[in-house]
C-alpha positions in Angstrom: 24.3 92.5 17.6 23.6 96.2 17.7 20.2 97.9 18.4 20.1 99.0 14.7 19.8 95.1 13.7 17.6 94.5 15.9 14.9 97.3 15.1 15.1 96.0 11.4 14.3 92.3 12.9 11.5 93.5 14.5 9.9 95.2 11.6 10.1 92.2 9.2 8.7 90.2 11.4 5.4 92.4 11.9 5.2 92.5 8.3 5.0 88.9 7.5 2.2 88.7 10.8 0.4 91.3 8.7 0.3 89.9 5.1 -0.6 86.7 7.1 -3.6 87.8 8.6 -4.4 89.5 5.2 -4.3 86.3 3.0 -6.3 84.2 5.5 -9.1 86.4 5.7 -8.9 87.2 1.5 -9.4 83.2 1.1 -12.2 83.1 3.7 -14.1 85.8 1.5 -13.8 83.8 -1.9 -14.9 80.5 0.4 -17.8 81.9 1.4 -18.1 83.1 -2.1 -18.8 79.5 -3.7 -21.9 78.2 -4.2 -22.2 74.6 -4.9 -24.4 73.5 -7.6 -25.7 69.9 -9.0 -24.4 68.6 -11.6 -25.3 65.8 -14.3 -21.6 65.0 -15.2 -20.6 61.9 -14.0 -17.1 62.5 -14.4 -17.2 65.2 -12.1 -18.4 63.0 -9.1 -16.2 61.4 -6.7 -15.4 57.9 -7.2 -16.6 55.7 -4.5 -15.9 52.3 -4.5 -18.1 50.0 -2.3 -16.5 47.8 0.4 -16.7 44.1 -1.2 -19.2 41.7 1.8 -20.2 38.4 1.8 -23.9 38.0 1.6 -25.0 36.1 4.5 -26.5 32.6 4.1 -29.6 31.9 6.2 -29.2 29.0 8.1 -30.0 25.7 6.5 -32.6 23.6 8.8 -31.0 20.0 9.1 -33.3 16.9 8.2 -32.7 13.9 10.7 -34.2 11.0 9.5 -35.4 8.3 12.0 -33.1 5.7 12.1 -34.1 4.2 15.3 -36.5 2.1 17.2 -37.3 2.1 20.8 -38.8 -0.4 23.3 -43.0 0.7 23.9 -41.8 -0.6 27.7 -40.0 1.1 30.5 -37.1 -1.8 31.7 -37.7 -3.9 28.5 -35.0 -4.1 25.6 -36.0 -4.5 22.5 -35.0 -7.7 22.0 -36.7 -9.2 25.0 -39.9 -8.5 24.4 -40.9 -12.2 22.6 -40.3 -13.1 26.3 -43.2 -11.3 27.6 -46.0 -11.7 24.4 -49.2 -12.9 26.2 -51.4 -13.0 22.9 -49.2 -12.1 19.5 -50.8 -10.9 16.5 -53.3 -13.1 14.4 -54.7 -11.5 10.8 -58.3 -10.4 10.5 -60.3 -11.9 7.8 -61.2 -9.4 5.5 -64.0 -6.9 6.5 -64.3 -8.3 9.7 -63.4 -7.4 13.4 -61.6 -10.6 14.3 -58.2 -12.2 14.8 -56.1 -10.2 17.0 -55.2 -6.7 15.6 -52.0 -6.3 18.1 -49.2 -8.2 20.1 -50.0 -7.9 23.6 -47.2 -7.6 26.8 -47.5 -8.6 29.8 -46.3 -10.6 32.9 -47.0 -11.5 36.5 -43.6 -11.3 38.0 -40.7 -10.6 36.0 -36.9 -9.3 37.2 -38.0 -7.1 40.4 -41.7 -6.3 39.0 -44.4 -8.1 40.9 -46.7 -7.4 37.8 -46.3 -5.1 34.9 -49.5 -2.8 35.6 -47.7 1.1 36.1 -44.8 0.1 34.1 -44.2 3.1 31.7 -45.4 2.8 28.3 -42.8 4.9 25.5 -42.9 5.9 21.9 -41.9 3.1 19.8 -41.0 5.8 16.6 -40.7 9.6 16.7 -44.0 11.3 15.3 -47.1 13.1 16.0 -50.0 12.6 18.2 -52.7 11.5 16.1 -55.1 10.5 18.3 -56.5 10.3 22.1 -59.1 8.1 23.2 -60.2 8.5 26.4 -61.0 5.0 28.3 -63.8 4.2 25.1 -64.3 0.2 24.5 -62.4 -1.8 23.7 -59.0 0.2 23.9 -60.0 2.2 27.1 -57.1 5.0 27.4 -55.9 4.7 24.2 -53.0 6.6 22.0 -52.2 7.2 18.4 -49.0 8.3 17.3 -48.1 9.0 13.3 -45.0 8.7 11.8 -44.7 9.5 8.1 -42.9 7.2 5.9 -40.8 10.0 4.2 -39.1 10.5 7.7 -38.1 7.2 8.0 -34.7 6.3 6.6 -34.9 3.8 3.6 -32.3 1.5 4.9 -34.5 1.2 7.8 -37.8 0.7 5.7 -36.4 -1.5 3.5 -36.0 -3.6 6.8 -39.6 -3.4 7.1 -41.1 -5.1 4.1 -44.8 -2.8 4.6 -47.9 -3.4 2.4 -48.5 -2.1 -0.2 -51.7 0.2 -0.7 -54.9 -1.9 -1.8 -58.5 -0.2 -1.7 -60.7 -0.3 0.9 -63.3 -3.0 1.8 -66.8 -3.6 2.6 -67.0 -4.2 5.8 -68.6 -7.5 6.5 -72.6 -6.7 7.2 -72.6 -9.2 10.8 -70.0 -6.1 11.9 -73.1 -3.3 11.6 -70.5 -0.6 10.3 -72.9 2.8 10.3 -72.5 5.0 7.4 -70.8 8.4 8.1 -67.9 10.5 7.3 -64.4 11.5 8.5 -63.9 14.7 10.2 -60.5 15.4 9.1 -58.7 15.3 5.3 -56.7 12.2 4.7 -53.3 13.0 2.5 -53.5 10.3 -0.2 -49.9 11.5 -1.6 -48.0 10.8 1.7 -48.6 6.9 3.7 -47.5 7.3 7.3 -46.7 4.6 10.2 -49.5 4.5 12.6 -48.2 3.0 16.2 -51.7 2.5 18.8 -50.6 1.9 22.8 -54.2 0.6 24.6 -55.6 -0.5 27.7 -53.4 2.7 29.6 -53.8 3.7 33.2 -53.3 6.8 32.5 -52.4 9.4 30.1 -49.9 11.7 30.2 -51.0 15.3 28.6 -50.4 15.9 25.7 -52.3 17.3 22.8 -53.3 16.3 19.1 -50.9 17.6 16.8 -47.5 17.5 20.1 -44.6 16.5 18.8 -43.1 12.6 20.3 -39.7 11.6 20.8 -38.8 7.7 20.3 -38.3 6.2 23.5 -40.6 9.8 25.3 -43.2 8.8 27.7 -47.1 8.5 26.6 -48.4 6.8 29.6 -48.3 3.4 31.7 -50.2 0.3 31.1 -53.3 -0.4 32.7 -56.4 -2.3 32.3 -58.8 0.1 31.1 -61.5 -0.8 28.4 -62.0 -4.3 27.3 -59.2 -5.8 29.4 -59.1 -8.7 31.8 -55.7 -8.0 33.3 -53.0 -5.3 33.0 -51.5 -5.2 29.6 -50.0 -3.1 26.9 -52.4 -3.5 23.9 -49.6 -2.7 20.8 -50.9 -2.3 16.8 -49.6 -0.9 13.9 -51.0 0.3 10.9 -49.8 1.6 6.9 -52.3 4.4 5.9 -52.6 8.0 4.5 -51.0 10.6 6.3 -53.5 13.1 8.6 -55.7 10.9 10.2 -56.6 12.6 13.2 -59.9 10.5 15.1 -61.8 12.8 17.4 -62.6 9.4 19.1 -63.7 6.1 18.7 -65.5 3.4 20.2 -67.7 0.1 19.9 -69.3 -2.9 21.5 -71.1 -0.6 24.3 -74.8 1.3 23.9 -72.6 4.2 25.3 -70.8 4.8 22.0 -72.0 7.0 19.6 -72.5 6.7 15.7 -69.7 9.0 15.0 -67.4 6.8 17.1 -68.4 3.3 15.8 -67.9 4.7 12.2 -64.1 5.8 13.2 -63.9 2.6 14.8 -64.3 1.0 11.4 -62.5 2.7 9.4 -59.6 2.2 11.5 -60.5 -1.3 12.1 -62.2 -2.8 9.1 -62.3 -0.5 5.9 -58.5 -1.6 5.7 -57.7 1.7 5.1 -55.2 1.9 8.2 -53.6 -1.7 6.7 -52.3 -4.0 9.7 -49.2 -5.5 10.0 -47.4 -7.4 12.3 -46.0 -4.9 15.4 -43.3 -7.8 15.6 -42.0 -7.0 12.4 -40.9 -2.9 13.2 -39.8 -3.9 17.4 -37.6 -6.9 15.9 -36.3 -4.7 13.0 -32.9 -4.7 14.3 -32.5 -8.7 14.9 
């Protein structure tokens, strides 16, 4: 290739570099030339469309219903508890503070237990506390748990056979019931299960209103209140749900008004009905 080529290469290639530079900065001008303006024509906006999610679900809270029953002793199954009844339960007359409201458990000497005073005392149903009585006559340490029917599962209360609700009675006038009122607001809609452990050694802390396990420890028996021996005092009761007894108390000048009228009510008004404790621990036999 001669020089003369070469020279004309050279030239056409700076003119093309030229017009280059010349268009890029003509379209730079008009860009910056443009103003952009709203506009109410729809059809002139881009088309988005949206990126199709699943809504999330919140989570559903499962409902267990109790479908259990658990021993009220520590080392005791279910099933051998007739073995260790000292005093079963005997129906009140109506409007009067007699019979035997409970089934009571105990022994002298049983397996590798030289007496049953310290043996633990469990939850016979999950629920609520209801109630704490500290060592008041006649159930000395005392505990009331609540178990609403609607928690229960029906195969399990058909099982149980409860009473039916009836209306309160008169309590008989040789009982000297005081007149008062209750401190709390019964639910007359709901009827709960109502499971008492008396006579405790101790009690272990828990608060109105704490939330019980079936088979969770609520103390150990004892011989507090009216007692002659170590034993695990055991009653159960039908009623409306919420009863929550600030305390109660009777047969000692040590107990007040307000404690011998809850006493009553949970006793005599046959409000909290009574039923056989034997009935719910031998559900399963």
């Amino acid at each position: 290739m001669n020089k003369k080529s070469l020279s004309y290469k050279f030239l056409i290639l700076l003119i093309l570099s030229a017009l280059s530079i010349s268009c890029k900065a003509q379209l730079e001008e008009k860009s910056s030339d443009i103003t952009l303006t709203p506009t109410s024509d729809k059809s002139m906006l881009p088309s988005i469309t949206p990126a199709i999610t699943e809504t999330p679900i919140p989570p559903t809270p499962t409902w267990f219903l109790i479908t259990e029953v658990c021993s009220p002793l520590g080392g005791e199954r279910l099933e051998e508890l007739g073995e260790i009844i000292t005093q079963p339960y005997k129906t009140p007359r109506s409007g009067n503070d007699d019979g035997h409201h409970g089934v009571d458990f105990a022994y002298y000497r049983r397996k590798d237990q030289l007496g049953i005073e310290g043996t633990t005392v469990n939850a016979v149903l999950d629920g609520e506390v209801a109630t704490i009585i500290y060592d008041k006559w006649p159930y000395g340490h005392a505990v009331i748990i609540e178990t609403e029917i609607n928690e229960i599962d029906p195969a399990l209360l058909e099982k149980l056979i409860l009473p039916q609700a009836v209306p309160t009675v008169i309590p008989d006038p040789r009982v000297n019931c005081p007149s008062g009122e209750l401190n709390f607001q019964l639910n007359q809609t709901k009827r709960s299960i109502y499971t008492l452990y008396a006579h405790l050694k101790d009690l272990v802390n828990y608060q109105v209103g704490d939330t019980i396990q079936c088979g969770q420890k609520i103390g150990e028996v004892g011989n507090s209140g009216y007692s002659s021996n170590p034993h695990l005092h055991f009653e159960t009761r039908i009623g409306p749900s919420g009863a929550r007894f600030e305390s109660m108390a009777y047969y000692t000048v040590q107990s007040t008004e307000a404690e011998r009228y809850n006493y009553c009510v949970w006793r005599v008004s046959n409000l909290f009905q009574l039923f056989d404790p034997m009935i719910l621990l031998y559900i399963n036999q």
